[in-house]
Residue frames as qw, qx, qy, qz and C-alpha x, y, z in Angstrom:
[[0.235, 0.882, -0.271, -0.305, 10.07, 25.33, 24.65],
 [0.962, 0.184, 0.091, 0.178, 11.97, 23.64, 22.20],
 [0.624, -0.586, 0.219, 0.469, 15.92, 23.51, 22.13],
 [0.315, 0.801, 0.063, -0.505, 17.83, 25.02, 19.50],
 [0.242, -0.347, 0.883, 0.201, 18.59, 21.70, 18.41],
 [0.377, 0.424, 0.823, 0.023, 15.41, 20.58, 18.06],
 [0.374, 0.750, 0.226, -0.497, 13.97, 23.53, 16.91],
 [0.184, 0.591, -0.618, -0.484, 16.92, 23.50, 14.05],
 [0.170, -0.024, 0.984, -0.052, 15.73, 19.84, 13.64],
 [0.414, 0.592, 0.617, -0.313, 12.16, 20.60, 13.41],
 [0.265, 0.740, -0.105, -0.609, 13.17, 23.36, 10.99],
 [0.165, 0.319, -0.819, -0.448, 15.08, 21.14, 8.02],
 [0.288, 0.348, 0.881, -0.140, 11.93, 18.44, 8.56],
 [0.396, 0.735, 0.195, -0.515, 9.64, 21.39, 7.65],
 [0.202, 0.612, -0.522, -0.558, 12.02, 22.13, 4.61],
 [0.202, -0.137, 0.962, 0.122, 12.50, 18.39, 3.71],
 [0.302, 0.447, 0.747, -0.390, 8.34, 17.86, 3.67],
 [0.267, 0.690, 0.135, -0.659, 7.94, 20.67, 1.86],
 [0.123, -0.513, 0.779, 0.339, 10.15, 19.40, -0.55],
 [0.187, 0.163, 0.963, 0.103, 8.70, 16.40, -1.10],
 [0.366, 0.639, 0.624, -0.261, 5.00, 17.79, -1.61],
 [0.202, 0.811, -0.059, -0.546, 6.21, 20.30, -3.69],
 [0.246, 0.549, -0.734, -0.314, 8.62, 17.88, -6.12],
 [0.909, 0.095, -0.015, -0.406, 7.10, 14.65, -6.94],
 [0.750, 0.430, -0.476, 0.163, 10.47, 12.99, -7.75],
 [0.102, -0.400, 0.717, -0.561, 11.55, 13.60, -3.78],
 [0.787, -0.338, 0.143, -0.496, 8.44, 11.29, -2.64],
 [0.224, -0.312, 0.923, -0.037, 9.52, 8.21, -1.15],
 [0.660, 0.137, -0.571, -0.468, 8.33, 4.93, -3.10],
 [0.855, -0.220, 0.288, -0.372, 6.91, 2.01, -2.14],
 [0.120, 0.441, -0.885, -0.089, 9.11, -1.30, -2.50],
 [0.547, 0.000, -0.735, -0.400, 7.88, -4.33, -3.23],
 [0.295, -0.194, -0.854, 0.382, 8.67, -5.65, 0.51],
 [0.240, 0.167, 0.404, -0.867, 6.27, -2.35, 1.49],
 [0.564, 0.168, -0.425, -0.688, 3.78, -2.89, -0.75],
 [0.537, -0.121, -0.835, -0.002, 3.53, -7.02, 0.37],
 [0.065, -0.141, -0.728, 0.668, 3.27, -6.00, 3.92],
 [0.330, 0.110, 0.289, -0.892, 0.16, -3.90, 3.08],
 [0.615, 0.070, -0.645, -0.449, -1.33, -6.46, 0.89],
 [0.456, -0.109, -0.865, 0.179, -1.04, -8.88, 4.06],
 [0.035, -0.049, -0.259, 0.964, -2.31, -5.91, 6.43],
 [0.566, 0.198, -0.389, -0.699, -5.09, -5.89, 4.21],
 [0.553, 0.069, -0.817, -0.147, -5.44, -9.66, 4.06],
 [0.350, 0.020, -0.724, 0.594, -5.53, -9.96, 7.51],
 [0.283, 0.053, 0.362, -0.887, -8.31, -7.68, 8.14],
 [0.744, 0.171, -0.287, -0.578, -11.10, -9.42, 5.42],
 [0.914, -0.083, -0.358, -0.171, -9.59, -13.11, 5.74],
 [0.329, -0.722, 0.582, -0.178, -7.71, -13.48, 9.15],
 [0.907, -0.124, 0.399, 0.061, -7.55, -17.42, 8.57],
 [0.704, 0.701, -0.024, 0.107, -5.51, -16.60, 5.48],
 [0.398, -0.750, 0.229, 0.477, -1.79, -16.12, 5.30],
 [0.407, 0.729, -0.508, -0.213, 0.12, -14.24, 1.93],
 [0.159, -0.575, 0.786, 0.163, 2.78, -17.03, 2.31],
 [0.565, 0.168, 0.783, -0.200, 0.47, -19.43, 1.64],
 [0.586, 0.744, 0.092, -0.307, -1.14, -17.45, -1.67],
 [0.576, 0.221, 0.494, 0.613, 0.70, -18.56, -5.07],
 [0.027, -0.625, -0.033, 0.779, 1.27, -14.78, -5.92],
 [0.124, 0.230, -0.396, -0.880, 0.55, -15.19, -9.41],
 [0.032, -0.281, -0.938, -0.200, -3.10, -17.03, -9.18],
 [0.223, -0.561, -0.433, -0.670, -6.13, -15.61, -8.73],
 [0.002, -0.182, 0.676, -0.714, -6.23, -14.11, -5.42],
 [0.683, -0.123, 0.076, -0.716, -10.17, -14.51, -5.04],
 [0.918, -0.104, -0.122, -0.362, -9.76, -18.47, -5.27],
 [0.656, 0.205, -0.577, 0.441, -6.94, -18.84, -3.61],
 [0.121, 0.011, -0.748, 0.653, -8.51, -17.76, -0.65],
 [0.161, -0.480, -0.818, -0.272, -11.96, -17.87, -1.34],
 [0.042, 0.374, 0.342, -0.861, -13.17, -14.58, -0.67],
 [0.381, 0.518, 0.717, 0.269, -16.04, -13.25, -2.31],
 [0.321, 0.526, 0.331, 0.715, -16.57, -10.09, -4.45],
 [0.369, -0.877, -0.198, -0.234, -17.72, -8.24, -1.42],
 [0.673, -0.469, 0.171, 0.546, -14.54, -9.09, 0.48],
 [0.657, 0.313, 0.164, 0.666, -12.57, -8.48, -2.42],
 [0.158, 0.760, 0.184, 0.603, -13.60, -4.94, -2.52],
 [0.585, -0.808, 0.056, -0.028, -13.27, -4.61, 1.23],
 [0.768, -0.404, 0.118, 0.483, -10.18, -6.11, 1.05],
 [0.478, 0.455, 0.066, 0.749, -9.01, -3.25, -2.00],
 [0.163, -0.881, -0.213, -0.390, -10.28, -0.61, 0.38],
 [0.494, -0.853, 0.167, 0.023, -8.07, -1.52, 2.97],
 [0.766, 0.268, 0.179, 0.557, -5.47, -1.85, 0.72],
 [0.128, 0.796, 0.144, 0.574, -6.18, 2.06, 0.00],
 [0.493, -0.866, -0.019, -0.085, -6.76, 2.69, 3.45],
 [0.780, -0.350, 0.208, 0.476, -2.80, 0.72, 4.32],
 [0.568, 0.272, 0.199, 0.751, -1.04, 2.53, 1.16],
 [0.023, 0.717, 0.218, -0.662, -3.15, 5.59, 0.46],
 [0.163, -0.214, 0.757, 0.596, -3.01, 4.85, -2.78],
 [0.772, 0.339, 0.167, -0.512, -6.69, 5.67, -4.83],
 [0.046, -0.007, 0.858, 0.511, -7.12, 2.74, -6.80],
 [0.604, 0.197, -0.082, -0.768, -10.29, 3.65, -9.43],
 [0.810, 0.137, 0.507, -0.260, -12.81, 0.36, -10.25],
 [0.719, 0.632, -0.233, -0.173, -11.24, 0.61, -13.54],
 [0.024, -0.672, 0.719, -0.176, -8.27, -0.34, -12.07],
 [0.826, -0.199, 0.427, -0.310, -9.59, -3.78, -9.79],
 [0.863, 0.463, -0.181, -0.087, -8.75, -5.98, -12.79],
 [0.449, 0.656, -0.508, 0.332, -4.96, -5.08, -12.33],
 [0.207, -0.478, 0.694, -0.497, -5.19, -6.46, -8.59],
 [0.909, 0.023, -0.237, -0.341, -6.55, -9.89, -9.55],
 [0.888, -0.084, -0.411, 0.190, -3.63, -11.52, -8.00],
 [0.513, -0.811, -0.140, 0.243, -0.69, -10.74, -5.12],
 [0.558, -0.011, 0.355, 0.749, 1.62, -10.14, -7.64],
 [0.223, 0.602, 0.399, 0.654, -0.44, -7.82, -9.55],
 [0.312, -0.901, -0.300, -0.044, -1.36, -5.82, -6.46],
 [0.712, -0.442, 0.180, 0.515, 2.29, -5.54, -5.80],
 [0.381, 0.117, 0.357, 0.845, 3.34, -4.27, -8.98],
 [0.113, -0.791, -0.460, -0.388, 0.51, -1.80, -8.75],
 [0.674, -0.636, -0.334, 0.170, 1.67, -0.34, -5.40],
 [0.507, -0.444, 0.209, 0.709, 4.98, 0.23, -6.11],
 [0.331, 0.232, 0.426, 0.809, 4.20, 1.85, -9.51],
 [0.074, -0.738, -0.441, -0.506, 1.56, 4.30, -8.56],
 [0.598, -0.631, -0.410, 0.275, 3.10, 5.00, -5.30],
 [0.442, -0.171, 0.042, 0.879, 5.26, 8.09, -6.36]]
């Protein structure tokens, strides 16, 4: 049985949650520094010999770490999978580098 601390606790979460799903402008956003972590997250699963710090964030992210077009797409999926964030195939273009994935993150993340 919960106390009637927590339970009052559990109860303003509920509200809070609700809140958010219900008002788009309450959702928390994604900051650049969140948005890098998942990009490395990501990175980390497709090319583990890689590291972001290494990547020149505004070059082409496919030959700066020589992945190929199969990775790539693995590696946008588990982008999706780390944000939750659908990105459509139209989109792929805009995540040609680590900069562009970044600025993609944080703007679709609300």
């Amino acid at each position: 049985m919960l106390s009637a601390q927590c339970k009052g606790d559990r109860e303003v979460a509920d509200v809070a949650l609700e809140q958010c799903v219900n008002d788009p402008s309450r959702r928390p956003t994604m900051t650049a520094d969140d948005a890098l972590a998942v990009v490395t997250a990501a990175l980390r699963q497709i090319a583990p010999d890689v590291s972001v710090a290494d990547i020149d964030p505004c070059n082409l992210l496919q030959e700066e770490t020589d992945i190929d077009s199969v990775d790539f797409i693995n590696l946008i999926d588990a982008i999706h999978d780390g944000s939750g964030i659908e990105i459509p195939e139209r989109d792929f273009a805009q995540l040609a580098t680590v900069e562009g994935i970044v600025a993609y993150l944080t703007s679709h993340a609300t």
